[in-house]
N, C-alpha and C positions, 0 to 999 in steps of 0.2 A: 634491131637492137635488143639485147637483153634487159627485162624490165624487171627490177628486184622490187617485189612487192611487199618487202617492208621486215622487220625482224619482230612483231609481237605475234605470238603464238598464242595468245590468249584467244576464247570465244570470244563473239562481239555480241552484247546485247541486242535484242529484236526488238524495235517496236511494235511490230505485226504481233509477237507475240503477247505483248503487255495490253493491247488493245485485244486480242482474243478472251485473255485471260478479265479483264473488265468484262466482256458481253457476256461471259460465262457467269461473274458475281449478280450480274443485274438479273439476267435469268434464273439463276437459282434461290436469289432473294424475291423475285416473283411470285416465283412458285412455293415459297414459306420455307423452306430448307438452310439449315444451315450446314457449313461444310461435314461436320462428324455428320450431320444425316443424310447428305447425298452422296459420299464418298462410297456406302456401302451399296448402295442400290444401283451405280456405278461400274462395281466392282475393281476398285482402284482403293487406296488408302485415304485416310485425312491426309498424310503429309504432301502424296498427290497431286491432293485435289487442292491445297491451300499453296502449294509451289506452282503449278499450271494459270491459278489466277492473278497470281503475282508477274506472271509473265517469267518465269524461269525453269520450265520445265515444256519440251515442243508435247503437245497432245498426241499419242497414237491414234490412229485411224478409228479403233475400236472404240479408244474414250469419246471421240468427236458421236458416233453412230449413235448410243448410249446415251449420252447426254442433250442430244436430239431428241430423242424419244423421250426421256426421263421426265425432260423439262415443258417438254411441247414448246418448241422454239421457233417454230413455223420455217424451218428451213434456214436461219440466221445463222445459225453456229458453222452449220457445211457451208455455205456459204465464203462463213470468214476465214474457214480452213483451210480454203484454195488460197485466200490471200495472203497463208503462213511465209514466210522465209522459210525456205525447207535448207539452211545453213546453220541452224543454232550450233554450236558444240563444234565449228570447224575452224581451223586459225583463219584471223585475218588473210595473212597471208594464202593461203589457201582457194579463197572463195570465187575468185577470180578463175580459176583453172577448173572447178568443180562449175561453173555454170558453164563453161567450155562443152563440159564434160555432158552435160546435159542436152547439146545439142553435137554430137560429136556422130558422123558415120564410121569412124575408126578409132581404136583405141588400143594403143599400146602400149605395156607396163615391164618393166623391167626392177624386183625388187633383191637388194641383201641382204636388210637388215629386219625386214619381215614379210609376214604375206603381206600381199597386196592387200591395202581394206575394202575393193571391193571382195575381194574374196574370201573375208575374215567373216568365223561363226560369231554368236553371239560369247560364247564361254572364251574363245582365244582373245576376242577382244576386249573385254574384260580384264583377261591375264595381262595384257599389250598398256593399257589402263592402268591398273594397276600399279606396274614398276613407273609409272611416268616420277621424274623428280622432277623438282619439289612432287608431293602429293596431293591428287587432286581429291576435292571435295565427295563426297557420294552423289552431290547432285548436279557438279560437272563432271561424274563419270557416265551419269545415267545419258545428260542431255548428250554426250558425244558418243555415246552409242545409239543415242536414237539418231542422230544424225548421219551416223556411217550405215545404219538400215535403211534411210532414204536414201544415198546415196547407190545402197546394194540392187533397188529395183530396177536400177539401168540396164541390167543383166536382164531381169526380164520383161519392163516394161518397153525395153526398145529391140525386140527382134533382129529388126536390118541392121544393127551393128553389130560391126564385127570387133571383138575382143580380143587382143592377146596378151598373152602374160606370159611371164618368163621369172621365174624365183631360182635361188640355189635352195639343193638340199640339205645342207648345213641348218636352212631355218629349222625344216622336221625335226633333223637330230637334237637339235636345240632345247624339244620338249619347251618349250616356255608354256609355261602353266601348271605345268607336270604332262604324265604320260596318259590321265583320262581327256585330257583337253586336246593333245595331240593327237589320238586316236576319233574324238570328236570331228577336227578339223578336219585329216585326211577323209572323215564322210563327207563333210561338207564338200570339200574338196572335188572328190570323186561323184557330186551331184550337179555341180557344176560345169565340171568338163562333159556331162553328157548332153548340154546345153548346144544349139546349132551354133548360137553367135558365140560362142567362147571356147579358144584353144589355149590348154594351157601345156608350158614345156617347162621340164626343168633342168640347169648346170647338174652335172653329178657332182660329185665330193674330189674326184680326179680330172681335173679340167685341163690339158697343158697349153691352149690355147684359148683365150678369154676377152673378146673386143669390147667390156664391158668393166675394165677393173677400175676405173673412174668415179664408178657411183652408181648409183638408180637415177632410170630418167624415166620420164611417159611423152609420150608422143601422140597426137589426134590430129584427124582432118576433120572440117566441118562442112556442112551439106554445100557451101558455096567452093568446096575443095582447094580450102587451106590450110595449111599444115601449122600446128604449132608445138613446141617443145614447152617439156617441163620439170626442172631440177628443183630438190630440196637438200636444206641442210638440217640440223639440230632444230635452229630455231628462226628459219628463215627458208622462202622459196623466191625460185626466180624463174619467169614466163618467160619463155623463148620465142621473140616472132622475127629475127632476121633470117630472112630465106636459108643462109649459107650457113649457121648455125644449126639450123632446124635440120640442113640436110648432113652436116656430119652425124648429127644425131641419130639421123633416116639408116645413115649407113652402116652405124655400128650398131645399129639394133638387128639390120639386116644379115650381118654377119654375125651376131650373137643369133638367132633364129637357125640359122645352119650346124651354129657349135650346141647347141641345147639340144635334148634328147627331142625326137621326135613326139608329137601329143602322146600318139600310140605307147610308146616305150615309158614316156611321160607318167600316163596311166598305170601301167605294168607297176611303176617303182612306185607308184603309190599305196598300189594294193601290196606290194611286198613289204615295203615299211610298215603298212599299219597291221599286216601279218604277225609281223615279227616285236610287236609292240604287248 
């Protein structure tokens, strides 16, 4: 059956997170500091360091290491960090298919309306951010790009998976951001495809043949080798686990894979685009 996992697109607050951000105040009131004086020695801002203990901001890796040290916390804080949600800043909707995604030996992505995010730089997505309507806050833009960087280590925290993506090049010509951001991306781009577990292909501009004009879908198997489907809309996603579903899915991604430029050539149009940029 197809499971629609709901229409709010909002982040969902963390308690993991508001409990991090507590052990963070008790330790830095330990240790005599208040936030303008540890923010620096940190190297993070006050607004920071007083939005992280409020629970509304995920901690970078770097802040958590730092703030170990800073504090002398006897190993409390990394500790609690493993305990994060590492979904702050993702829709409801969403979260479901993203811890899929974290246990997934295959992963295939099919986008039109942008790049894929796992494969969005830090500047494109931003730009992506950005245009969101209504407009988002600065510090649910910050939280949802930290959350799309956790989500981005899959690429290289999980080797044995295998990646594939498949974008049109309408997104490049698109420029969204402008032309330094797109020239940006295609390096990203072009740093990721040299990656083993990740092949990317993309539609040219001239397609006359397209098993994909329906939409974006993604598709994963998991280590127990089961397949499941995954469609969005605007402001709504829907998990695919009936077999017969998942497999038209199978089939027309299989047949967009043969009409898509091969990786190789893939590549070529990458470096030509950002040549001619």
């Amino acid at each position: 059956m197809a499971d629609n996992a709901g229409m709010n697109n909002e982040p969902e607050s963390s308690d993991s997170l508001k409990t991090f951000g507590a052990i963070v105040k008790v330790f830095r009131e330990r240790a005599g500091y208040t936030q303008e004086q540890l923010a620096p020695l940190l190297r993070y801002s006050v607004q920071t360091q007083a939005s992280i203990e409020q629970g509304r901001r995920f901690p970078q890796r770097e802040y958590v290491d730092r703030a170990e040290d800073v504090l002398d916390a006897f190993g409390v804080l990394r500790a609690a960090a493993k305990c994060l949600v590492r979904k702050p800043g993702l829709a409801a909707w969403f979260k479901q298919w993203a811890a899929l995604e974290e246990q997934a030996i295959s992963l295939c992505t099919y986008e039109c309306r942008l790049i894929p995010g796992l494969l969005q730089n830090e500047v494109y997505g931003q730009a992506v951010f950005h245009s969101t309507v209504p407009p988002l806050t600065d510090d649910e833009i910050v939280t949802r790009l930290a959350a799309r960087r956790e989500r981005q280590r899959l690429l290289w925290d999980r080797p044995n998976t295998a990646f594939s993506f498949i974008f049109e090049q309408a997104l490049l010509n698109r420029h969204t951001g402008g032309t330094e951001v797109t020239k940006a991306l295609i390096d990203h781009l072009l740093e990721c495809a040299e990656l083993r577990n990740v092949e990317i292909q993309i539609i040219p501009l001239v397609q006359e043949t397209h098993s994909a004009l329906e939409g974006p879908m993604q598709l994963l198997e998991t280590p127990d080798n089961q397949w499941f489907g995954y469609l969005e809309g605007q402001r709504s996603g829907q998990l695919i686990t009936d077999p017969k579903e998942v497999s038209v899915l199978q089939m027309r991604y299989a047949k967009l894979r043969s009409q898509a430029l091969t990786p190789e050539d893939s590549v070529s149009l990458l470096r030509q685009i950002r040549g001619a940029l």
